[in-house]
Each structure stands twice: as C-alpha cells, then as structure tokens.
C-alpha positions, 0 to 999 in steps of 0.5 A: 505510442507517445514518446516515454522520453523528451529533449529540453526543447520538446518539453511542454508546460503540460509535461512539466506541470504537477498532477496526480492523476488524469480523469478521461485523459483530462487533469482535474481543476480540483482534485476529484470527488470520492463517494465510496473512498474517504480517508482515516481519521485517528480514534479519538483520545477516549479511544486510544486511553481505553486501548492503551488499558487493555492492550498487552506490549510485547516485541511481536508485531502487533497485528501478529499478536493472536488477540488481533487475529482470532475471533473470540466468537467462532475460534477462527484465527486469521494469518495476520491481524484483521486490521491489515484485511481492513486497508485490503479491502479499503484499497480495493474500494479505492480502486473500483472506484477509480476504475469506475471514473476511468482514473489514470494515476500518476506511477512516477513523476517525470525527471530530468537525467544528465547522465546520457548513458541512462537515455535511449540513443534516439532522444539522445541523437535529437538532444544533439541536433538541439545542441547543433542549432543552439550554437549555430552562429555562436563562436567557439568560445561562447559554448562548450560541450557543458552546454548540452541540454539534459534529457526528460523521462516523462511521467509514467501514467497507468490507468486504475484497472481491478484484475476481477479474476484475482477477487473471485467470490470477494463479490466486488460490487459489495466491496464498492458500496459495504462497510467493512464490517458488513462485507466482513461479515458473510466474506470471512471465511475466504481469509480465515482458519481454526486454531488447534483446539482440543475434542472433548467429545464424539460429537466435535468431529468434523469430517473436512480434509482441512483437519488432522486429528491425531491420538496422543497417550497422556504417558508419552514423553514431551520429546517424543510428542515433539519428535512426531509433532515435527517429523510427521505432522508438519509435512502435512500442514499446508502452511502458507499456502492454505488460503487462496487470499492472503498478506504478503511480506514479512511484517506489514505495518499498520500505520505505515500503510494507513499513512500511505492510503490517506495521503493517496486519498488526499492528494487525490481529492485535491490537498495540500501536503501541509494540510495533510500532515496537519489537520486535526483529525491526524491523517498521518501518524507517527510510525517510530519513536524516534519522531515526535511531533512538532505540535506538542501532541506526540502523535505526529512526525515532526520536520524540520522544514517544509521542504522535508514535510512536503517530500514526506507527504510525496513519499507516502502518496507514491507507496499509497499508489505502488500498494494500489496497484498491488491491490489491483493485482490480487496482492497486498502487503509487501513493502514498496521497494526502496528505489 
C-alpha cells in the first residue's frame, strides 16, 4: 500500500504537483474530454425577465414552494423541487462517466502539517533520522530543533465507482445517454407523490395502501377535525420515508450546488479558475446578496483579489467532488461539511 504520508526529503515534484484527477493512473495533459457531462450555463435575460414576472417571492426556499414541486398535468407533488432532481441526476451522468474512463478524482490535495501530534509516529521517526543527517557535520550552533523539517499528507485519490445497487430501476444506461427531460419522463414515479385532494365521485376511488381515505361531517367542528387529523392520521403517514429516492438535508440550495458541479465540470476539462468565474455564459453564479458582481452585471460574486477568486473556484470544485461521491452512494443533497 502506498504511504498516505511522506517526510520533506521523500516528496516527489509528482507529489507536489497540481491535478484533479488521474485517467488510468496517468494525469491528463489537458483536462479530459466529456461527451455526455457539460456544464450549466445561466438562462438568458430574456428568461430571467420572464421568471422574475410570474415567480412569487416569499421566505420559503424556493424549490420548496408547491409551483416548483407538483406537476400541473398529473397532481403529483414531489418532496423538493424538480430542479434539485435535475442536478441529481446531471451528477449521476458525471459520474457514470468518469466510472466509464477509469477516472480516479482528487478528495483532498496534499498538505504540509508541523504539528507532529497530528502525523503517524513512523513518518515522524523518518522525519528524525533526515533531521540527523541534515546536521551531521554542522556545529551546534548552526541548527536547532526549529530546523526540523514539517511532514506531508499526500492527496487522497479515490477512483469514481456508481454503487448500481443504490439506482435500482433508475435504468443508468439511460441516465448516461438521455436528457433529463426524456429519462424524466418514464422515471418520475420513483420520486413522486399525490397531494391530498378531494373525491367528488365513486369512480375517483383508487384502491392502493398508499392512500387513506377518511369520512368528515361538513357540521364538525375545525378543532375537532384538527384533533383527529393530528392524533389518528399522522401516525399513518409515512412521512420521509415513503419514497425510496429522495433529497437529504434540510434546505439544499440550488444555485450553491449548481456552482459546485460547474466548477467540478470545468476544472475537470482543463480550466482555469479565472475562466471559470468569468466566461460570459455565467457558470458561477451569485448565491447571496450580500455579494454583488465586479463586472457591473449583478449576477457574479465579486473578490477583491485573485488569491480570494482562485480559493473560491477550489472550494466549489472540492464541495463539486464531496457531492459527487455522495451521489455515488445513493444519496444527495446534504450539505459538504465545513472542514
């Protein structure tokens, strides 16, 4: 098993050297090449103007509202809204396709650590015989325990591997090669639900244990409904845990975690941060108002350095690969954690 950790003198420039990802082992000249995974670009102002008309502000998270999460056609309702099912899925496309090109992605990049208390006592014991050597020959004056070398934790690289027990009935060679829309389409009902409605007629009856159907006298007193509603139906709701396939986490941002996947996307195929965070077509987008753009348009955080701008794009591309591999797991959703 290769060694996790290394002293300074054990360090190679591969070690050292910058990449996100490996292809067969080898680290690729120019990125690589995706064919069924492509980054998100905004909507065009056209778009925005329109949605900005007809969508309703309110506190709730968006894709919580029930306009984002019920289809108008069938009165099926979802548990959050359908575009957070739309990265789902465009993360699983991601990583199919990486399983497919025997990607190995870069978890953690290496660092360098001084605090020894934090090392296994094996590098720590070779760190000391460098140390040794270093001074052999030296006077005592000319060195110090200060000289002592800090220790490295090489990169974690885990290969891209989609747990196919997880996606059963999700049909994954589909997902590979479909559209969204289209694998949408005829996958649906493995996310969605009914909302309550009323039966104004024998005939709407549909005999499934998924539905209770309860009898309520038009004289009956709200607080009595409430009481019975609260002490005799919600035992018998399945709650959370109706739907095989669902979103974790409490509230999942959109746009946090569309800005994660495009610059995974991106960095993968070989751009720069600055590139990233300033093509026109917007692949990283503002996510608080409390950051507005530098360029004028409103629709970009801003920084104040390129230092600043740069560990952005690194953050978003490391919460890009955390989501990634959640997804290769059968979940998604829940927030990266913070350290």
């Amino acid at each position: 098993m290769k060694l996790r950790w290394k002293t300074k003198g054990e360090m190679t420039p591969f070690d050292r050297s910058t990449y996100s990802c490996l292809v067969n082992g080898n680290v690729p000249e120019k990125g690589i090449e995706l064919l069924h995974s492509s980054e998100v670009a905004m909507e065009s102002a056209a778009r925005r103007a329109y949605r900005d008309k007809t969508v309703v502000y309110s506190d709730e998270a968006s894709q919580n509202r029930p306009s984002a999460r019920t289809n108008i056609e069938t009165g099926k309702t979802l548990d959050k809204g359908i575009q957070l099912y739309r990265l789902w899925f465009r993360y699983l496309k991601l990583a199919l396709e990486l399983e497919e090109m025997k990607v190995s992605i870069v978890v953690k990049n290496q660092m360098e650590v001084r605090n020894y208390s934090l090392a296994p006592k094996d590098v720590i014991q070779r760190m000391e015989v460098e140390f040794e050597k270093k001074k052999k020959g030296k006077k005592k004056s000319e060195h110090s325990g200060g000289d002592r070398e800090a220790v490295w934790k090489l990169k974690q690289i885990e290969r891209v591997k989609v747990r196919r027990s997880a996606y059963k009935g999700w049909d994954l060679d589909q997902v590979l090669n479909q559209t969204f829309d289209n694998w949408w389409k005829t996958h649906s009902h493995l996310f969605e639900g009914y909302a309550p409605t009323f039966l104004n007629s024998k005939e709407d009856w549909v005999d499934n244990d998924d539905f209770i159907y309860i009898r309520i006298d038009k004289t009956s007193q709200r607080r009595d409904i409430q009481k019975f509603l609260n002490e005799e139906i919600s035992v018998r709701l399945k709650g959370k845990t109706s739907k095989k396939f669902k979103i974790s986490g409490k509230s999942p941002r959109v746009n946090v975690i569309q800005n994660n996947y495009n610059a995974l996307v991106l960095t993968l195929k070989g751009w720069s941060p600055k590139e990233i965070l300033y093509d026109n077509n917007i692949y990283i987008r503002k996510t608080d108002d409390s950051k507005f753009s530098s360029r004028g348009d409103g629709l970009r955080p801003k920084f104040s350095t390129d230092k600043s701008a740069r560990n952005f794009i690194l953050k978003n591309k490391m919460h890009g690969v955390w989501h990634l591999l959640e997804v290769c797991n059968g979940r998604f959703g829940v927030s990266p954690p913070s350290k």
